[in-house]
N, CA, C and O of each residue as an XYZ file, in Angstrom:
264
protein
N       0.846     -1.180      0.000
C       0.000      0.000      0.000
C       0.890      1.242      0.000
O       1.761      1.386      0.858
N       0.644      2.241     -1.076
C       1.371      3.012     -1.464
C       0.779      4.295     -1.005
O       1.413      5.342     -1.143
N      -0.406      4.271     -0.464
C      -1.449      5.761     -0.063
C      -0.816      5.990      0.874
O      -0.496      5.175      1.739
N      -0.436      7.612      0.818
C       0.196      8.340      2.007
C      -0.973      9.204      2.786
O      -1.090     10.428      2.836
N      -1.839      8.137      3.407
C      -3.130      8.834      4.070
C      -3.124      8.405      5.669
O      -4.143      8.237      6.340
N      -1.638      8.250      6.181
C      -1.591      7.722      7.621
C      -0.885      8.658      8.093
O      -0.194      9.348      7.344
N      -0.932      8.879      9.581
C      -0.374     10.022     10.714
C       0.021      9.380     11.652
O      -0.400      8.240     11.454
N       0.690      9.407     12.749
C       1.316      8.861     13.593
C       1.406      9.810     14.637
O       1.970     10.899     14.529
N       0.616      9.209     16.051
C       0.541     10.189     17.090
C       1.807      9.586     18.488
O       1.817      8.381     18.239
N       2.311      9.685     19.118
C       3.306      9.250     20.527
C       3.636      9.997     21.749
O       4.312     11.020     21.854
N       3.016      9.280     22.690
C       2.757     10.129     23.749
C       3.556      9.486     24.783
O       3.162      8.471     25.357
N       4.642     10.037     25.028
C       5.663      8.873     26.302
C       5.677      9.805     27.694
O       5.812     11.025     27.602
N       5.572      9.344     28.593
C       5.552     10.434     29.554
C       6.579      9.573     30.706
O       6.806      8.397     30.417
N       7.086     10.022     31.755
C       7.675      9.930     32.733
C       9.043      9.848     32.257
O       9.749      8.871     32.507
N       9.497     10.992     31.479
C      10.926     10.911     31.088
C      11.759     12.160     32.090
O      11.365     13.013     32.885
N      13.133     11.726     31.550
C      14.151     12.714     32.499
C      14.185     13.800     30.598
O      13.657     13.447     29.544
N      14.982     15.039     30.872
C      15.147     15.862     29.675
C      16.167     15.140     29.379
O      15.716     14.930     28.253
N      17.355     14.439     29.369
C      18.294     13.727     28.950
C      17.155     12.440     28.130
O      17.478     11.996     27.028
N      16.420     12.168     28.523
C      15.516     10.687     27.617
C      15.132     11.370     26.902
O      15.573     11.057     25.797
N      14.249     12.553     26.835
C      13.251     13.116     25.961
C      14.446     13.728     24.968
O      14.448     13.461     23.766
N      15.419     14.541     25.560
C      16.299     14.463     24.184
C      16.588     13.327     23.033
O      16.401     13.174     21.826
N      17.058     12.749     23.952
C      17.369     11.933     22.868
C      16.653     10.669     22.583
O      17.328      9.666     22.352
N      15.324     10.603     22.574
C      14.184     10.181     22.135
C      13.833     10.952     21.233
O      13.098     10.311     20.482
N      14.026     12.650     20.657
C      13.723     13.326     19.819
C      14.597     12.820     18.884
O      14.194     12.425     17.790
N      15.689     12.796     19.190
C      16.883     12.591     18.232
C      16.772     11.475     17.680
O      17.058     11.575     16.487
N      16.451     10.301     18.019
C      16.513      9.127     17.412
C      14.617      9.418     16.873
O      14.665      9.830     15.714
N      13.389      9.342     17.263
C      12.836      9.768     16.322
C      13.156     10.561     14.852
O      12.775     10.244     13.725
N      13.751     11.372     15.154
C      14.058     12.171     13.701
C      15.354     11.375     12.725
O      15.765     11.901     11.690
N      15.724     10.464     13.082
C      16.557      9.871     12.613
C      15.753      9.106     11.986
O      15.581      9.314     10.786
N      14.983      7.905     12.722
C      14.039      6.839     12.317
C      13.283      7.727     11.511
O      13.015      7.207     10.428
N      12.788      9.016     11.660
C      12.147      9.301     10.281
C      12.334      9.617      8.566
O      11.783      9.328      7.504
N      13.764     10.591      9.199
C      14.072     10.410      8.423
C      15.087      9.102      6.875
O      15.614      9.338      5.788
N      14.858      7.833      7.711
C      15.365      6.710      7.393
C      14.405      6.308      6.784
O      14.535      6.022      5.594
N      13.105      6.168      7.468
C      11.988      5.254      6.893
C      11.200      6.257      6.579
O      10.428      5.668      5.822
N      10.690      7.771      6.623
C      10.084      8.164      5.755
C      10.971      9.397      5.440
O      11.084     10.091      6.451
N      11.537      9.821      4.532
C      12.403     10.636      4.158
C      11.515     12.022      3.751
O      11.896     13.157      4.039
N      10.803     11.849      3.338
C       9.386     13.094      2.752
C       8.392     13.196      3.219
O       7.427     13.667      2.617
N       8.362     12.828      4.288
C       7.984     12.974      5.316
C       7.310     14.570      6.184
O       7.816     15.685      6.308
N       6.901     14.394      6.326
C       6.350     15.967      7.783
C       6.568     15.482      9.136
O       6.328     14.285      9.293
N       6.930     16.073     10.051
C       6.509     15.569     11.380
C       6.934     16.765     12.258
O       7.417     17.826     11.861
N       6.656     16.384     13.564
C       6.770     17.170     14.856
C       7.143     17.147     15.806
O       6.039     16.738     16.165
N       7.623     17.182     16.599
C       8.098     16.401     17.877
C       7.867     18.117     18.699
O       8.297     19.209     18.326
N       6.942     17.720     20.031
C       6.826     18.110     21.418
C       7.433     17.613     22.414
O       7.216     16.434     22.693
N       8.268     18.323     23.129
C       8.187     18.418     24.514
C       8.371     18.953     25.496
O       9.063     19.971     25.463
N       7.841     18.495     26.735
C       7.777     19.229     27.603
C       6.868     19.003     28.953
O       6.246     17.941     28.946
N       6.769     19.472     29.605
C       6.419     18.843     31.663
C       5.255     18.668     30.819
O       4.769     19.178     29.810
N       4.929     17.451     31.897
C       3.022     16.141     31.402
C       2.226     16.746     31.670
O       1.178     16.320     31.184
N       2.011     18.341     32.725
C       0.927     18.736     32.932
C       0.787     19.807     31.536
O       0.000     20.753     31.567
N       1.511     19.564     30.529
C       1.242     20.523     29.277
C       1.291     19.799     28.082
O       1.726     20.406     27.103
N       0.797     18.154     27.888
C       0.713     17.185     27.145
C      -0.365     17.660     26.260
O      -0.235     17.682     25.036
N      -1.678     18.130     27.021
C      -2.911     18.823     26.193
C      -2.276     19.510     25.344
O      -2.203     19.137     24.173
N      -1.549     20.934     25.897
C      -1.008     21.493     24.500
C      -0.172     21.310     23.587
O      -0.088     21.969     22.550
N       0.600     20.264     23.966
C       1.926     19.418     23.128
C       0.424     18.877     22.223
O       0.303     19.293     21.071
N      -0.044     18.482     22.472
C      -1.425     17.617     21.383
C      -1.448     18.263     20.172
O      -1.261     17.957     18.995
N      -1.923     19.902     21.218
C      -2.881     20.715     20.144
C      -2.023     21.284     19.183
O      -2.477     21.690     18.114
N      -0.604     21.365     19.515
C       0.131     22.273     18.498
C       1.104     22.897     19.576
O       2.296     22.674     19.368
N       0.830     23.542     20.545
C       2.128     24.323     21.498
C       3.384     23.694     21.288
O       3.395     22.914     20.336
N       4.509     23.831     21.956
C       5.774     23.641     22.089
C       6.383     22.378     21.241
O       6.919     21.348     21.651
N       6.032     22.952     19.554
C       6.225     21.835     18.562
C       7.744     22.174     18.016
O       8.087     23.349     17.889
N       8.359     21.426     17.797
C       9.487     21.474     16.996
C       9.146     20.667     15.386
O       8.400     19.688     15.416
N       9.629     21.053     14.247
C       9.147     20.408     13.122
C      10.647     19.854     12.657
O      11.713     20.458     12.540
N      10.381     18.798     12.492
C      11.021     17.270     12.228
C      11.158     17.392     10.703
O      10.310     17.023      9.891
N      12.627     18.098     10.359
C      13.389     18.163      9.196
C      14.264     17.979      8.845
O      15.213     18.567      9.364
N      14.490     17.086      7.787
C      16.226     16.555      7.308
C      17.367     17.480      7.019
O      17.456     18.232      6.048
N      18.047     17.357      7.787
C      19.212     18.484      8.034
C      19.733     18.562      6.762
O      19.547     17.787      5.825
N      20.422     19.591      6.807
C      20.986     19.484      5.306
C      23.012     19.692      5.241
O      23.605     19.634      4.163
């Protein structure tokens, strides 16, 4: 199946900022490996602000370095 009509949501909580770093980092790696053209986002930040990590707040956008 070749339709690019799927999204991918991940919600990990009880991390130290040393995990969540580099849980960003290797996400954006794995994305850019397996989906190269890709869009994505990566949030984070303290669990009592997960609602707005959802909605859009404290997004970083997940782009192949150049």
């Amino acid at each position: 199946e070749n339709k690019k009509d799927k999204a991918m949501v991940v919600v990990i909580s009880g991390l130290t900022s040393n995990q969540a770093g580099q849980l960003t980092k290797e996400f954006t790696k794995a994305k850019d490996k397996y989906a190269p053209k890709a869009r994505g986002t990566i949030a984070k930040g303290s669990m009592e602000n997960v609602g707005n990590m959802i909605q859009g707040g404290y997004a970083k956008k997940i782009t192949k370095k150049s």
